[in-house]
C-alpha positions in Angstrom: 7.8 28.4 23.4 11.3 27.2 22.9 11.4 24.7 19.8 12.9 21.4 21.3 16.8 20.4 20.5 17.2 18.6 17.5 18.5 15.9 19.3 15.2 15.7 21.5 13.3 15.7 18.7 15.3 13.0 17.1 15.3 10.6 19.7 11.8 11.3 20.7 10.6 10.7 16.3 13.1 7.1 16.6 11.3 6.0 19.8 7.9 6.7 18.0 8.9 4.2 15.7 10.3 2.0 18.3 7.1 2.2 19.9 5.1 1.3 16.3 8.1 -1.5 15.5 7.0 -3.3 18.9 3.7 -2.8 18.3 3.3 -4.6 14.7 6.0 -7.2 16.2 3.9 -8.5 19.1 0.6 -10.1 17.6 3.0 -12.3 15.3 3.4 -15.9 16.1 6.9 -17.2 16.3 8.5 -15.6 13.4 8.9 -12.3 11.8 7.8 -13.4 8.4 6.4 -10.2 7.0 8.3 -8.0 4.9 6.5 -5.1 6.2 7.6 -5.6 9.1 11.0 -6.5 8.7 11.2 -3.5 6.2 9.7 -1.4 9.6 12.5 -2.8 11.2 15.3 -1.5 8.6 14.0 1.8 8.9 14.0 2.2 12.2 17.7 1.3 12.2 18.5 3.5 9.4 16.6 6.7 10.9 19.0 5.8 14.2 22.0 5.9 12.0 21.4 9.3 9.7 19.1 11.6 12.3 19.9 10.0 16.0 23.0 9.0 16.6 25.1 12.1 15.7 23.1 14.0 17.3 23.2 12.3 20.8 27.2 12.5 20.0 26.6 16.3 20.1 24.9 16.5 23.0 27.8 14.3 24.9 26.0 11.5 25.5 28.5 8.9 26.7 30.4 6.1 24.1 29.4 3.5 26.0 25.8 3.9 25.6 25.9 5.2 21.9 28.0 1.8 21.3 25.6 -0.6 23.2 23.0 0.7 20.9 24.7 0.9 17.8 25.1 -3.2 18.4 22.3 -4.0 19.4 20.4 -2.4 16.3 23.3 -3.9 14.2 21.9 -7.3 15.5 18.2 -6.1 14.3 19.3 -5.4 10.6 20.7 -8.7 10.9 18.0 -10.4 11.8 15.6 -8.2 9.7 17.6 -9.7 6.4 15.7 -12.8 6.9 12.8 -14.8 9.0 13.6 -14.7 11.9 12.0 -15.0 15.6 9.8 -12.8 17.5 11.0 -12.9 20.3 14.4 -12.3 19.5 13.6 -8.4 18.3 11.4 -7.9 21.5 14.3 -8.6 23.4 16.6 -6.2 21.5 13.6 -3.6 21.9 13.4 -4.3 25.7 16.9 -4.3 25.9 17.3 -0.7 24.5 14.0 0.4 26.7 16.2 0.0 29.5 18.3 3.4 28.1 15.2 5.0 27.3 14.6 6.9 30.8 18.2 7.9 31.1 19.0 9.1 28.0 16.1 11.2 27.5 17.0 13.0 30.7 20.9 13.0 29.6 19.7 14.3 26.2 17.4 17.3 28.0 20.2 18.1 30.3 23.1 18.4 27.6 20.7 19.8 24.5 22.1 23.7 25.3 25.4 22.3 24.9 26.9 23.7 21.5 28.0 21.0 18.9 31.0 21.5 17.6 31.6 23.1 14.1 32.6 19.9 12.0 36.3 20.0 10.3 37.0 21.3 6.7 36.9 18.2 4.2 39.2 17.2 1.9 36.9 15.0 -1.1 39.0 12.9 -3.3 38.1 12.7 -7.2 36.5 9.3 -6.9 34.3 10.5 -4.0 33.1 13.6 -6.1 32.3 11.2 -8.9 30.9 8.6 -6.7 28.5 11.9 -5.0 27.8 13.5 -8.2 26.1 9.9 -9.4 24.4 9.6 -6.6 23.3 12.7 -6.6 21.6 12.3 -9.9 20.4 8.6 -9.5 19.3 8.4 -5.2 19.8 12.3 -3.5 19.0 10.5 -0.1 22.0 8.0 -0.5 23.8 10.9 -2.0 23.8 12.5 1.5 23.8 9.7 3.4 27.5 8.8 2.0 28.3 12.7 2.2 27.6 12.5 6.1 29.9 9.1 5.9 32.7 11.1 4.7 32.6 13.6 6.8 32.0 11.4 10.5 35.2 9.6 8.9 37.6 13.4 7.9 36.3 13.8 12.1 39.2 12.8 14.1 37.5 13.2 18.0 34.7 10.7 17.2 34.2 8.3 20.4 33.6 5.7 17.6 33.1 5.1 14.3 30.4 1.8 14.1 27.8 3.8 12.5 30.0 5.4 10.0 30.2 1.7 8.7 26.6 0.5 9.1 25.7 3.9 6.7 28.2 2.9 4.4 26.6 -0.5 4.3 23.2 0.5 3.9 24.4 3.1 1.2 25.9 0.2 -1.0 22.7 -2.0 -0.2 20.5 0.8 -1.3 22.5 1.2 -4.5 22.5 -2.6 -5.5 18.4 -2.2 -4.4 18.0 0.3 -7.4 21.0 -1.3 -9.6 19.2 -4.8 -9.0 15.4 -5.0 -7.4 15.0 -8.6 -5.9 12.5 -9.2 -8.8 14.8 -8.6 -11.4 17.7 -10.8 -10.3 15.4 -13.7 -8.7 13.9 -14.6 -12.3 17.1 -14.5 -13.6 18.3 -17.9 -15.2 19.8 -20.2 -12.7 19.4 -18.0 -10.0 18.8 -19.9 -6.1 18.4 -18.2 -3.0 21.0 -18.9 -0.4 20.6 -20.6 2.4 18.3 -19.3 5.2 17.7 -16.1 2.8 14.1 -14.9 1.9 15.6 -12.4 -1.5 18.9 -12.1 -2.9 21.7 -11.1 -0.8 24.5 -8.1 -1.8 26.9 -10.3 -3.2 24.2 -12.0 -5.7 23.1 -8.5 -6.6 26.7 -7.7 -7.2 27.3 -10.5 -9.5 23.7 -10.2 -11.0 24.5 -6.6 -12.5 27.9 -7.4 -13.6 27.1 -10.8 -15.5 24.3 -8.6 -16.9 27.5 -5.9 -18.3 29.2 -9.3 -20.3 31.9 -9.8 -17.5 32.9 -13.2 -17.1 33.3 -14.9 -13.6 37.0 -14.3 -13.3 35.9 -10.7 -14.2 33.0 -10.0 -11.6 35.5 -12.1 -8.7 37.1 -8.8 -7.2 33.9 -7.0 -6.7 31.7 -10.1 -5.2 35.0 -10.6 -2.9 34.9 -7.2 -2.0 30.8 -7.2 -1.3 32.1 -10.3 1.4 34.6 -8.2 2.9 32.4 -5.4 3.7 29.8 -7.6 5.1 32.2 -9.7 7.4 33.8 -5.7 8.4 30.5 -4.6 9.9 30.0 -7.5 11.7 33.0 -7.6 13.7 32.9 -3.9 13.9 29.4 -4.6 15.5 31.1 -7.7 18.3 34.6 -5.5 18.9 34.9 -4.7 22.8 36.8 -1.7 24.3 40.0 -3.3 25.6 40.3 -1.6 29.3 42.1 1.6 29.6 42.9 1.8 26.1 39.8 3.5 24.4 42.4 5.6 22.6 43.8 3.2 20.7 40.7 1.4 20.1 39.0 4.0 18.5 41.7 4.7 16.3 42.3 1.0 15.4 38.4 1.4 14.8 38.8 4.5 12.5 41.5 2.6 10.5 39.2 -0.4 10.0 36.3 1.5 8.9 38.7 3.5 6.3 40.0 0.2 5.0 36.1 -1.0 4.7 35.3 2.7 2.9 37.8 1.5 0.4 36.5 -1.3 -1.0 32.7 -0.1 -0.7 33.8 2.8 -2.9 35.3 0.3 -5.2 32.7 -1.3 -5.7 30.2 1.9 -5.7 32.3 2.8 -8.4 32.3 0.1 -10.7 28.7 -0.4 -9.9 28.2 2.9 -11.1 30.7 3.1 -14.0 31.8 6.4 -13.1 35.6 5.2 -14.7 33.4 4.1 -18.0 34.0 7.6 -19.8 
């Protein structure tokens, strides 16, 4: 038997959990309170972003339909971040149902298609230091941001959305180890923000560096910089192709998500203190 295209096998793995998602979602009442589930619900976007997504690029799926996904699960990470309502994730999971049918058959239609071998990379000194780190402190992130690098050195990507959701979730996942909710929520003075069930990024940010001895005015670049990156992804999420200029769109695109790389690594880095020796 011929082993199935990693693509099918991808898409067929993030529908299981789809499936599973829905399934824990329905019997709730109004909200989606449980952190179970919304922690369901951030993995399911993540597995879209590091197994799914490059491969349906592969395979020639079309931009249109990679992009309609990639914002509608952008809306779900939202809305897993805090309580929110039921039936606002059923709708995104009917919504995307909708490509289900299609794509599959795309997908099994294109999977002999050859992807194309991915272009040499050129890895600046503070990317090496910020992979070696990772490397030693979170492998997965490590390769996660790795992957980033490379989607962004890749010139002929039909967009590059999901290059920035990965970088988001890589600077989430260090501030996660850097910070655990429990840790900065008993610290002195602490107060959630509004509509927020745990800390958010820029709370964690300032958390570890007040615990370093930095002073406000000190710790100011980096929670400014956390704000920036939030506020990036989310208009990267709303952005609309301008008609008959995809072209320029996704270069514009590229160009954002390169400025957005820049001040995630800044932060990464000072997070990580890889300038400290």
């Amino acid at each position: 038997m011929t082993p199935a295209h990693p693509a099918s096998e991808a898409w067929a793995e993030w529908w299981r959990q789809l499936d599973a998602l829905k399934t824990a979602i329905y019997p709730l009442s109004n909200n989606v309170s449980s952190a179970r589930v919304r922690e369901d619900a951030r993995s399911v976007v993540q597995f879209y972003f590091r197994e799914v997504r490059r491969p349906l690029e592969a395979v020639g799926i079309e931009a249109e339909k990679i992009n309609e996904i990639d914002q509608k699960l952008q809306h779900m990470i939202e809305l897993a971040a805090g309580v929110n309502r039921k039936s606002t994730y059923l709708g995104i999971i009917r919504e995307l149902a909708k490509l289900r049918a299609p794509l599959t058959m795309a997908i099994e239609i294109r999977a002999n298609a050859k992807p194309a071998a991915p272009p040499p990379v050129v890895i600046s000194q503070v990317e090496t230091a910020i992979l070696q780190t990772l490397e030693r402190l979170l492998p997965l992130t490590a390769l996660s941001y790795r992957q980033a690098i490379q989607d962004l050195a890749d010139q002929k990507r039909s967009s590059y959305r999901g290059v920035a959701a990965e970088l988001r979730e890589m600077l989430r996942e260090v501030l996660d180890h850097l910070a655990p909710d429990a840790d900065v929520m008993k610290a002195p003075g602490f107060k959630l923000e509004k509509d927020q069930t745990k800390p958010t990024m820029k709370q964690k940010t300032a958390h570890i560096l007040k615990a370093r001895g930095l002073n406000d005015t000190q710790r100011k670049p980096a929670t400014d910089a956390i704000a920036i990156v939030e506020s990036s992804v989310g208009s990267l999420a709303r952005a609309a192709y301008s008609a008959g200029s995809l072209a320029t769109h996704v270069s514009a695109e590229r160009a954002e998500v390169l400025e957005f790389k820049g001040y995630s690594d800044a932060v990464v880095a000072q997070l990580l203190e890889i300038h400290k020796n």
